[in-house]
N, C-alpha and C positions, 0 to 999 in steps of 0.2 A: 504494500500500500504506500510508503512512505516514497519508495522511487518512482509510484505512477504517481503522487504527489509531485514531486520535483520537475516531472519532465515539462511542463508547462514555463517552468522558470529556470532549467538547466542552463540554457543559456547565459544568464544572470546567475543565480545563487551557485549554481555550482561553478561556471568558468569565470564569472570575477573573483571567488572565494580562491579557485584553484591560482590563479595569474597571480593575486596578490601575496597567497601562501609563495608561491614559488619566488616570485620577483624578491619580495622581504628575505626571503632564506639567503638569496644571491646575493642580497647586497652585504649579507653578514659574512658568508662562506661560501666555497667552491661548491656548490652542491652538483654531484652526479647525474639526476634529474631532470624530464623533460616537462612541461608545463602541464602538456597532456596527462601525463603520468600521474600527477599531483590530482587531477578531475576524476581519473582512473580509479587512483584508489579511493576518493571519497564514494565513487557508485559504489564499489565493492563493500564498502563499512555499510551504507545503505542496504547493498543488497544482503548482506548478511544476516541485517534485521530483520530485513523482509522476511527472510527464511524464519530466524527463532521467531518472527511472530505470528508465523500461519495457524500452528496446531492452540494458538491459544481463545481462550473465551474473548468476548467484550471487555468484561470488568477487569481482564488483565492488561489490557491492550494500552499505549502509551497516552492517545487521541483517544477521548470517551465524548463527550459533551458541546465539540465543535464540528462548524463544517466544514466540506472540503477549503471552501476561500481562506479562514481561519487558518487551514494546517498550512498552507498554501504561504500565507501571510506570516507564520510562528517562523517556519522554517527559510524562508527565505530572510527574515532578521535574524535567527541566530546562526547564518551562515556569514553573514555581513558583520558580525559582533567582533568588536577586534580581539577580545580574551581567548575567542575560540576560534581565530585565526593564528594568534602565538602557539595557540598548544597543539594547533594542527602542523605548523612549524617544524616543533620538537624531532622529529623522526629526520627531517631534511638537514637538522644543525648538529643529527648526532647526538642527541639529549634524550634518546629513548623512546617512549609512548606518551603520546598525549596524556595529561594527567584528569580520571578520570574525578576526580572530586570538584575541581577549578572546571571544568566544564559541565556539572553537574550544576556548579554554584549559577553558570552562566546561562544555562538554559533556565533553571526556575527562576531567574532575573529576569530572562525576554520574557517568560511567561504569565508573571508578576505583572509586567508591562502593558504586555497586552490583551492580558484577559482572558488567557489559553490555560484551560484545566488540565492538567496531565498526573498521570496516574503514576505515585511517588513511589510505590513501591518497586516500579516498573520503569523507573526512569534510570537508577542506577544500573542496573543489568542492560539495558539499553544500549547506554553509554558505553557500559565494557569490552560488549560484542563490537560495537562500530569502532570503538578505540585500538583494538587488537586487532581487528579487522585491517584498517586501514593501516595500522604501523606495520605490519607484515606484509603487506601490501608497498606499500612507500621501500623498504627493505630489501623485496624482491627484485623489485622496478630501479633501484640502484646498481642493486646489481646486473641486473639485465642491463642498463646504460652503460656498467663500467666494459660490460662484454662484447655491446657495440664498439668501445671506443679499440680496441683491441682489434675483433674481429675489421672494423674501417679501414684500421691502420696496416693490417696483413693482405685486405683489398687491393687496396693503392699501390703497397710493392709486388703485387702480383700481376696486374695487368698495368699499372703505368709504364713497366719497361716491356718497350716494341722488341721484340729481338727480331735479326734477320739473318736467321743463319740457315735457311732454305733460299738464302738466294748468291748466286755465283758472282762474285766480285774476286780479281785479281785486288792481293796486298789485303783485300778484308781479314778482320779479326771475328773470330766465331763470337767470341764473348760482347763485342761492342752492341749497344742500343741505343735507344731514345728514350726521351721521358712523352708520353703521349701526350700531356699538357699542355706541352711545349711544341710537340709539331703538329697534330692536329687539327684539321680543316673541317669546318659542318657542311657537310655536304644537301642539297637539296633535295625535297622528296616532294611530288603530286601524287596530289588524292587522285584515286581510281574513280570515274561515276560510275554511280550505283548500276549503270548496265552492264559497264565493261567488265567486269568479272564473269558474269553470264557468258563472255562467248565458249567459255571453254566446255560450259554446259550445251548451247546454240551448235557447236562444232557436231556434239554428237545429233543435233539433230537436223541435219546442213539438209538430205535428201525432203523432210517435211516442209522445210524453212522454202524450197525451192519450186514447190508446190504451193504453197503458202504465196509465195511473191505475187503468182500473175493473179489469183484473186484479189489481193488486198490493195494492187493499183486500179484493177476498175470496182472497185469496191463492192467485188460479190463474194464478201464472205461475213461468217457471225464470228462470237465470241468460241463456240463449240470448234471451228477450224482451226483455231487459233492452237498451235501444238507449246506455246511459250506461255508465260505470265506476265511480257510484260507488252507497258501498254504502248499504244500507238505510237507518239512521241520515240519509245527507245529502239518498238521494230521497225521505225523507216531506216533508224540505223544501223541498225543490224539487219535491213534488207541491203540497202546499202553496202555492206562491207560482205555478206554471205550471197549476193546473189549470182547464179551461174555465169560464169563469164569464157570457159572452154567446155568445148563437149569432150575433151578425154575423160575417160573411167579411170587414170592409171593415176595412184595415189600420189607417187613424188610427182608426177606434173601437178596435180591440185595442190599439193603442199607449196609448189613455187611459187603459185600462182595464190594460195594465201597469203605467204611471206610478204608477196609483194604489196598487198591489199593492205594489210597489217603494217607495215613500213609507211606507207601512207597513211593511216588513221595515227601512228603513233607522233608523224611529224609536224602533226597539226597543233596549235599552242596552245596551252592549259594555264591555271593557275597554280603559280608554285611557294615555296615557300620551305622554311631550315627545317631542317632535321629535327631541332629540339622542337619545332611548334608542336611536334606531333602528342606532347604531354600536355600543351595547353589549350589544345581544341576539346570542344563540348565532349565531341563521341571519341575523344582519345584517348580517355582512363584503360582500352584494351585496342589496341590496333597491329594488325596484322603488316609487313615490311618486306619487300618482294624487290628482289635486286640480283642483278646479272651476276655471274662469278668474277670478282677483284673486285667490285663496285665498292667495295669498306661495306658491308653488314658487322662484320665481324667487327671492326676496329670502333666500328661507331657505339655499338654496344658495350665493349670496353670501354667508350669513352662515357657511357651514359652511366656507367657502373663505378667509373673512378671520379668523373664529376658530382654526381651523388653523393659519395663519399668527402667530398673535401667542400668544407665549407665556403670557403671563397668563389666557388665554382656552381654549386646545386642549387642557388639562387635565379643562374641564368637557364637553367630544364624547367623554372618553375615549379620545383619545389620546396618544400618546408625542409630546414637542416636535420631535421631527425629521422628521414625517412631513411631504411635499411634497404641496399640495393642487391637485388638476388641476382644472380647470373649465371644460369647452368646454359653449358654448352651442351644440347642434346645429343650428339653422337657421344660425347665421354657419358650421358648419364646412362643412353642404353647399351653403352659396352659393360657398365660397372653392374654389380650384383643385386643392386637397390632397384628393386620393381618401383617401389613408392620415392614420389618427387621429394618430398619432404626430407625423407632417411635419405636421398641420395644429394640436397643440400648440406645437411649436418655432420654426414661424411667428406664432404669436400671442404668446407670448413675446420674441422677438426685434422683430417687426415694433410689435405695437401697445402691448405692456408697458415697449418698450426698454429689455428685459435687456443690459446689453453686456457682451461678451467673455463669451458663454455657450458654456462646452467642449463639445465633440461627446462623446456619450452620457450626457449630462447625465439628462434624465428616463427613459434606461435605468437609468441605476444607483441612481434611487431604485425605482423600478419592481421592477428585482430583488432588489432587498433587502425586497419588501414594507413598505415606507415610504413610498407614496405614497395619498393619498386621491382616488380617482377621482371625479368628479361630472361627470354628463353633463345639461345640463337642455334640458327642451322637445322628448323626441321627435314629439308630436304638432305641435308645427308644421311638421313635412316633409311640405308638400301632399299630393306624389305618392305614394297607394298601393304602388303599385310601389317607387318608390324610400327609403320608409319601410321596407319589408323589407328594401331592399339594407343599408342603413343599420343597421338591426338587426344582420346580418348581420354586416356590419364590426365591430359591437360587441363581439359575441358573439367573434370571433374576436382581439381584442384582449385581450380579459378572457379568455378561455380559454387565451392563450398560455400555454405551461408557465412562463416567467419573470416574468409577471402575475396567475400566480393570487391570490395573498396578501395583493391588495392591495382594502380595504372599496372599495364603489363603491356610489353610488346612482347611481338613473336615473328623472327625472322625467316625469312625462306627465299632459293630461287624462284624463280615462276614457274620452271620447270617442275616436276613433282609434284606441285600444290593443286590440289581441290580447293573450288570455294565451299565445297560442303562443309569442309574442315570447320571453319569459324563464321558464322551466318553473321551477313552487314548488317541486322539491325541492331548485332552488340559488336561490332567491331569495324572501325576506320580502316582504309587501306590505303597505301602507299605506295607508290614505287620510287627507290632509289636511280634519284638522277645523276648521269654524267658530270664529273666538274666543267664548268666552266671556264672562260679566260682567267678570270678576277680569282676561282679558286686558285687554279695550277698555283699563278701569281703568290697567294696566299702560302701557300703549301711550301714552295719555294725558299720563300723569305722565309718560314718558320723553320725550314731545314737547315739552312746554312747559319742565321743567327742563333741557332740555338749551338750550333758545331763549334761555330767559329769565335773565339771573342776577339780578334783582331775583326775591329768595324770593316776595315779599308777593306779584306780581303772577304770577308763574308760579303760585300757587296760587291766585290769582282767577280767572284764565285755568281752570287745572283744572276749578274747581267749576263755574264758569259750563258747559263744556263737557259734563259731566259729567251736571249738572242737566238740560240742552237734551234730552239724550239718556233719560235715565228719564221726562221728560215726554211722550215724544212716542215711540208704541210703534213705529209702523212705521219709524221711523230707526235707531232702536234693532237694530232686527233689521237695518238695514243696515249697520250697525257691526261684525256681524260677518265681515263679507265685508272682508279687511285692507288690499284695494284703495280701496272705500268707503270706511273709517274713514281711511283716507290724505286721501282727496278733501272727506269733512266735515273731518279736522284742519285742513287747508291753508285752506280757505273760512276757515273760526273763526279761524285763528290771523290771517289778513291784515284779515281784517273785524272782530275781534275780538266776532264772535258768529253765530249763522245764521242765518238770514233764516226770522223765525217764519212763514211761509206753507209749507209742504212743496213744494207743487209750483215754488218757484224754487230751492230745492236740488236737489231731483231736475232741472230743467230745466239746470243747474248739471252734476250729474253728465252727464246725457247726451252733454248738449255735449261734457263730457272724452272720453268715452269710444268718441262717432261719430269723432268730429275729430278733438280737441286730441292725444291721447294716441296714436293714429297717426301723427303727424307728427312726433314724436319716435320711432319705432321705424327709419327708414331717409330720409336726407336724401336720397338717390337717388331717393328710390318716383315710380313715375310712373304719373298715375292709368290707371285697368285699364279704364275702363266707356266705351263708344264712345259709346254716348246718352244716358246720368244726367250730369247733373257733380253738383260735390257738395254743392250746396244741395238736392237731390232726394234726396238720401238719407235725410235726414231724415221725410220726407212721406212715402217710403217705408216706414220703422219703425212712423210713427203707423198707416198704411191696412195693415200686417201684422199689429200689435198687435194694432186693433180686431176683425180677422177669424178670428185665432189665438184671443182672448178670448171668441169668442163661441163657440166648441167645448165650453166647461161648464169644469168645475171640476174639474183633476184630482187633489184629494185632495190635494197639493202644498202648504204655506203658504208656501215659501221661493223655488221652482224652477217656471219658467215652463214653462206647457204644450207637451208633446213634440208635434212635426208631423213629419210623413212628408213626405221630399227633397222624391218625386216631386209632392206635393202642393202642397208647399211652393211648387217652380218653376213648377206651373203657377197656382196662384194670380198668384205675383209676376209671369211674364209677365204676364195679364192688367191687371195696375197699370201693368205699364210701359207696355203699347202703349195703353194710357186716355192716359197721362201722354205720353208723346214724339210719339205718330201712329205710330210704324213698325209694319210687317209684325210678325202675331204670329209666325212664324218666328224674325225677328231678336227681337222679344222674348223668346223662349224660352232664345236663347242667351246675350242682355242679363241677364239672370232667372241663367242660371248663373255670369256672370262676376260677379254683383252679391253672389249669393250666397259664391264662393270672396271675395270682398273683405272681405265682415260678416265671417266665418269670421278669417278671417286678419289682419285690418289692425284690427279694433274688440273690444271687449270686451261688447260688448251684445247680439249674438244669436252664440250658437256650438252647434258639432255636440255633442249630449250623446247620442250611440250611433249606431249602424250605420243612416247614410241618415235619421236623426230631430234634429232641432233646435228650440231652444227659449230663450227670453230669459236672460240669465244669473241675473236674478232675478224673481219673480213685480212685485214692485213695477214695474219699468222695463214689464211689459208692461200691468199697468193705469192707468201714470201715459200711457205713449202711444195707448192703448185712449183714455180723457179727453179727451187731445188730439184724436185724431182725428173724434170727437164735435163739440168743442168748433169745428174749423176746418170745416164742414162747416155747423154753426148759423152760426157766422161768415159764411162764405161766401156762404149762401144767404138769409142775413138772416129765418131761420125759425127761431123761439124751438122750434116744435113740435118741432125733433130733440134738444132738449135735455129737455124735458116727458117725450117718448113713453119715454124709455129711463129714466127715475126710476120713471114709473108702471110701467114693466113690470118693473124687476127691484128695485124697491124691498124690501129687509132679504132678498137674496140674500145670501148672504155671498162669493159670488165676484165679485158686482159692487157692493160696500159702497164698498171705496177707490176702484174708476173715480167713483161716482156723489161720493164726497165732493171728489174731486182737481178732477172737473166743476164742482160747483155752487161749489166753493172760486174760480172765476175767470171768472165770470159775473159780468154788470154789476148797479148796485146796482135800478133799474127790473126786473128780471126775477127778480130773489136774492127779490125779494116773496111772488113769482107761486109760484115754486117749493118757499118756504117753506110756504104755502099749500096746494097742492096734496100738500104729504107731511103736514102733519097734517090734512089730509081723506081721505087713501089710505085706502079699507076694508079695512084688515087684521083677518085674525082675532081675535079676543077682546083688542082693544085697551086695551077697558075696564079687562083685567084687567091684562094686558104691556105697555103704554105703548111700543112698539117706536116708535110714528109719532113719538113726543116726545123718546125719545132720539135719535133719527138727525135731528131735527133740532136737539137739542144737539151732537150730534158737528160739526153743519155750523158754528152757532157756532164751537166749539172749533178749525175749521178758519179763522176768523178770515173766515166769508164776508161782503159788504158789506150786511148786512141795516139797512135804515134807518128800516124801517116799527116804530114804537116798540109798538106795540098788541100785534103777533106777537112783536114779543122779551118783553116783559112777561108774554103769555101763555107762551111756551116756558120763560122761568125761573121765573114764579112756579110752575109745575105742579112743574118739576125740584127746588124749594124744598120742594113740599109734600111730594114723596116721600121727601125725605131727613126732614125734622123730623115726620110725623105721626106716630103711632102709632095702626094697626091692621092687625086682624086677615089683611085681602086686600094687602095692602104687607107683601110678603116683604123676607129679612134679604136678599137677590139683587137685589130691587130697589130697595133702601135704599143696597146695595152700587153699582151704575149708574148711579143719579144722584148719587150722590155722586162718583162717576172725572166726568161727563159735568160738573161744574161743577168742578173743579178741575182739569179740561184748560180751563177758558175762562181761566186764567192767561197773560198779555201780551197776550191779546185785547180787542176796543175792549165787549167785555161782562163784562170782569172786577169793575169798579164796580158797575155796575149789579144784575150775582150779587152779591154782597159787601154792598152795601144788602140784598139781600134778606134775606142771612142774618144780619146781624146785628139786625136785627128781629126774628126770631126765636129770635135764642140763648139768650132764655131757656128754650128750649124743647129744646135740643141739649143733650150733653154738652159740658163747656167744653173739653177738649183735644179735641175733634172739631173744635169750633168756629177754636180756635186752627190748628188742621192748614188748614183750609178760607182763614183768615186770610193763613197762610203761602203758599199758593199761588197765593191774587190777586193778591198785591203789595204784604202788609204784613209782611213775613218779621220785620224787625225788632221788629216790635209784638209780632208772633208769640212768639216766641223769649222776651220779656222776660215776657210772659204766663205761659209755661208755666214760668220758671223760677219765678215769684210761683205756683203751682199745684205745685209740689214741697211746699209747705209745708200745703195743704192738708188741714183735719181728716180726709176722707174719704181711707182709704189706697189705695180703688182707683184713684182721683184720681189721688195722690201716684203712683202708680206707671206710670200711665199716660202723667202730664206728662213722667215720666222717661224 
């Protein structure tokens, strides 16, 4: 009776009784204690009453002779009484239990006061139960604080330091890391609409949807046709995006032909917004976080779990300092022997955090107080279908406990693997982790080198150099923003103190990381899974899928490697293994599936992107191994013609530009001739006009290929020269534009002089801050610079403005 009393004034009697108890304790003594904690245990003294005074009569009862308003009125004064706010004190200053006589004295005072009968024999026993109550209470809750501050402190040294010792750097130290605090970038996440999750459900029903369509444009259909739920509004979009567009039956052409559709719905603009908002939106107390493989799921959550933790920090996720951040990484919880989530926290805590002297119901009582930040990451690495739902399951029934609901939880996952049945949108926000951006990399950058470097001067040279490498060169560029990638150029740059101006040794570089390196650091246990590959085959493998996956066309894609079908998939790859080992294509078929769960699971560089389809994590990785495989293959057979035939045939394709530049980019200098040759004789259409054959083989330049024969470089630049400086009519402002990006990418190239002759020959003939730009990017930045700032002064103001 007495707590459904209070709850009307809880707010008041008990949370300014609790503030003031606590604030007054603080200003005397360090107290252990959370404000909360202090309101905590006054319910518990109440509630304890409540209990002793159910089985009693009336006439024992404390309250006889007033009404509710009265108890209402009594109790909310002698909560307010300052005597029995010191002696509620007591327990918080170290002075023991509230003393129950001084609080006896002080209720029959309010009572005195106001006019409240209370039954004397019944008042002392009262008191004693709430008094004991509540001191053991206050006692417990101490110690549960002091075992946060412990358990916080063994958090923070466990995920604040980044290690990277799964990724291949010359001169790296295994042991060296980062503090995550310190380099850490918030990357951006859009909300999903509430349809788009649906298509994965819509996919399975694409044959109804396609019957579905032509009724519902001339509007002869009901609600009973309707094979969806949802309403008009979302199926024109999702006629839109699912409607028949080829008549093949054959699954990998529809899958290209989704990819493609889906590449389009995805490039269209959304409303975005940080990482952290996702704790302070309405429906974000549980949201679900869906992001490519590198994208940082991983890292973000250690950051949400060590910002949490540190109070200068847990301010800006929008939380209160005292919440307790949980973090289990799902694949360690279902490898360990703890069925139950709970035992499989308090084991990792104890065992691998070495909490010690951690009290039993320790992450119950932050839990029910709604004070705990739940994070679960990685549900899609639970191989097993099956036991991915179990798993769900457990979840679901953790977070739905009556005593768990209150408390924010994400839950990370690829898109790959996931159902939206898993966690239903009308209790859970969805996300998808975005790309960095310019402004991140930028960010990222600068927090890597000044946190490295304490020489100012040199951590900023480091930056720019970095920084520069990156705006010169587009396709790395776009790999920066993949925050895995931009980890793996950082680490290269920062030990080499620069990157290896050829692309294809940094990508050769990544891959390495991310076949190998970067596996071997995921479990010191693993032991390899493939009965006929070892794992210098794996490799060769990547390249002869690449090349085969690559040659499916173009699927609209600029970032995301072409989607294959499993089935397809495996039977390809067997056929590579039983080439490659001799065995039976039987055992290859099953060699093919256990090679596949391996890439999947153990590498970063081919993974499942939807139900039975897979695809390189980036388009780059599948046309740098596409090259290769090209490349080992003319190797091998000591036959220039397999390197010839595939330039003459897919020459200014644009889904086969970067294989044929990454190719001719590492061809010997006897053949770089040949093939220089043969792309500007290639009869392409109206060349005369488009000059396509003479840029791409400036691009190849710019790729720094070994071209020795001086007559064809003379002719490829002087031509690229003439397009930038002539003036006329058929040399558009687009091809003026081309050749000018196509000679100031030949910057640290062995053709930068030689450009740079050219054009300075002709600068009388240029704009002079054009001139100077073109200066700056061969290799006379300094000259440059001084140039244009002698050109700020300039009689002509368009000059002046321009130099500026």
């Amino acid at each position: 009776m007495v707590v459904e009393l209070l709850t009307p004034v809880a707010g008041w009697a008990l949370g300014k009784t609790a503030d003031t108890v606590w604030t007054l304790a603080t200003d005397q003594v360090q107290t252990k204690l959370q404000r909360t904690d202090v309101e905590r245990a006054i319910k518990a003294g109440l509630a304890a009453v409540r209990e002793w005074e159910q089985p009693l009569g009336l006439p024992e009862l404390l309250f006889q002779a007033c009404d509710d308003k009265q108890k209402r009125q009594f109790l909310e004064q002698v909560f307010a009484n300052a005597g029995v706010v010191e002696q509620l004190q007591r327990p918080l200053m170290g002075k023991g239990e509230p003393d129950v006589v001084l609080l006896q004295k002080y209720f029959e005072q309010v009572a005195s006061d106001t006019g409240t009968e209370l039954t004397a024999d019944s008042l002392q026993q009262w008191l004693a139960i709430f008094s004991r109550t509540y001191f053991e209470k206050t006692a417990l809750f101490i110690k549960y604080e002091l075992a946060r501050q412990r358990y916080l402190k063994q958090l923070v040294n466990w995920y604040d330091d980044v290690k990277f010792l799964g990724i291949s750097v010359a001169g790296q130290e295994d042991t060296k890391s980062e503090k995550l605090l310190q380099i850490f970038v918030m990357p951006d996440v859009k909300q999903r609409k509430d349809w788009f999750p649906k298509l994965s459900k819509l996919t399975l029903l694409r044959e109804q949807i396609s019957q579905y369509y032509s009724l519902y444009k001339t509007n002869q259909r009901s609600s009973a046709d309707n094979p969806t739920s949802l309403s008009d509004e979302e199926l024109e979009m999702a006629f839109e995006f699912y409607k028949p567009k080829k008549s093949s039956t054959n699954r990998q052409e529809l899958l290209l032909d989704e990819q493609k559709q889906m590449a389009e719905f995805l490039s269209r603009s959304g409303k975005t917004s940080a990482a952290s908002q996702v704790l302070q939106q309405p429906k974000s107390s549980r949201c679900v976080l869906l992001g490519a493989p590198g994208s940082g799921k991983t890292t973000l959550m250690s950051y949400f779990a060590v910002a949490a933790a540190t109070v200068e920090t847990s301010a800006h996720l929008g939380l209160a300092s005292e919440h307790l951040p949980i973090l289990v990484r799902i694949r360690d919880w279902v490898r360990s022997s703890h069925t139950n989530l709970l035992d499989y926290v308090r084991w990792f805590a104890t065992d691998k955090l070495a909490v010690k002297d951690l009290p039993s119901g320790f992450f119950e009582h932050w839990l029910e107080a709604g004070k705990a930040l739940i994070l679960l990451d990685g549900l899609d690495e639970v191989a097993s279908e099956a036991r991915r739902d179990e798993v769900v399951h457990q979840i679901e029934c953790f977070l739905h406990y009556e005593q768990h609901q209150q408390n924010p939880a994400i839950i990370t996952s690829r898109p790959a693997g996931y159902k939206q049945a898993y966690f239903p949108t009308k209790e859970f926000s969805y996300y998808d982790l975005l790309p960095f951006d310019q402004s991140k990399i930028d960010e990222f950058i600068e927090n890597w080198y000044e946190n490295r470097f304490r020489d100012r001067e040199e951590s900023q040279r480091r930056q720019q150099t970095l920084k520069q490498a990156l705006l010169q060169r587009d396709r790395i560029q776009v790999l920066a923003k993949n925050p895995l990638l931009l980890t793996i150029i950082a680490l290269i740059h920062r030990y080499e103190a620069y990157l290896p101006r050829d692309r294809h040794q940094l990508y050769n570089r990544a891959v390495e990381t991310l076949l190998t390196n970067w596996d071997v650091n995921k479990d010191l246990d693993y032991q390899w899974p493939l009965e006929y590959l070892k794992r210098d085959a794996v490799r060769r493998m990547m390249e002869r899928l690449a090349y085969w996956i690559h040659n499916y066309g173009n699927s609209g894609d600029a970032e995301g490697g072409t989607l294959i079908d499993r089935e397809e998939l495996i039977h390809q790859l067997s056929a590579f293994i039983a080439q490659e080992t001799g065995i039976k294509r039987y055992q290859a078929t099953e060699e093919a599936k256990r090679f596949l769960e391996y890439i999947r699971h153990r590498t970063g560089l081919l993974n499942e992107q939807g139900q039975d389809c897979y695809a390189f994590v980036h388009k780059t990785f599948q046309e740098y191994l596409c090259a290769q495989e090209i490349k080992y293959r003319a190797d091998e057979e000591y036959d220039e013609a397999l390197i010839l035939n595939p330039i003459r045939e897919h020459l200014h394709e644009p889904h086969w530009e970067e294989v044929l530049l990454l190719l001719i980019a590492q061809q010997p200098k006897k053949r770089v001739a040949k093939i220089m040759q043969q792309i500007l004789d290639q009869p392409t259409p109206y060349e005369h006009w488009l000059h396509r054959n003479v840029f791409f083989a400036g691009a190849c330049l710019a790729e720094n290929a070994e071209l020795i024969d001086n007559a064809l470089i003379d002719h490829i630049l002087d031509r690229l020269v003439k397009l930038v400086v002539v003036e006329s009519p058929v040399i558009s402002s687009q091809l003026k534009q081309q050749s000018t990006k196509c000679l100031r990418n030949l910057g640290e190239t062995s053709f930068q002089t030689s450009a740079l002759q050219r054009l300075e020959a002709q600068s009388n003939q240029m704009n002079p801050v054009r001139f100077q730009e073109f200066r700056f990017a061969l290799g006379q930045k300094t000259a440059a610079i001084a140039s244009l700032i002698s050109l700020l002064s300039d009689d002509d103001s368009n000059i002046r403005g321009s130099a500026a």
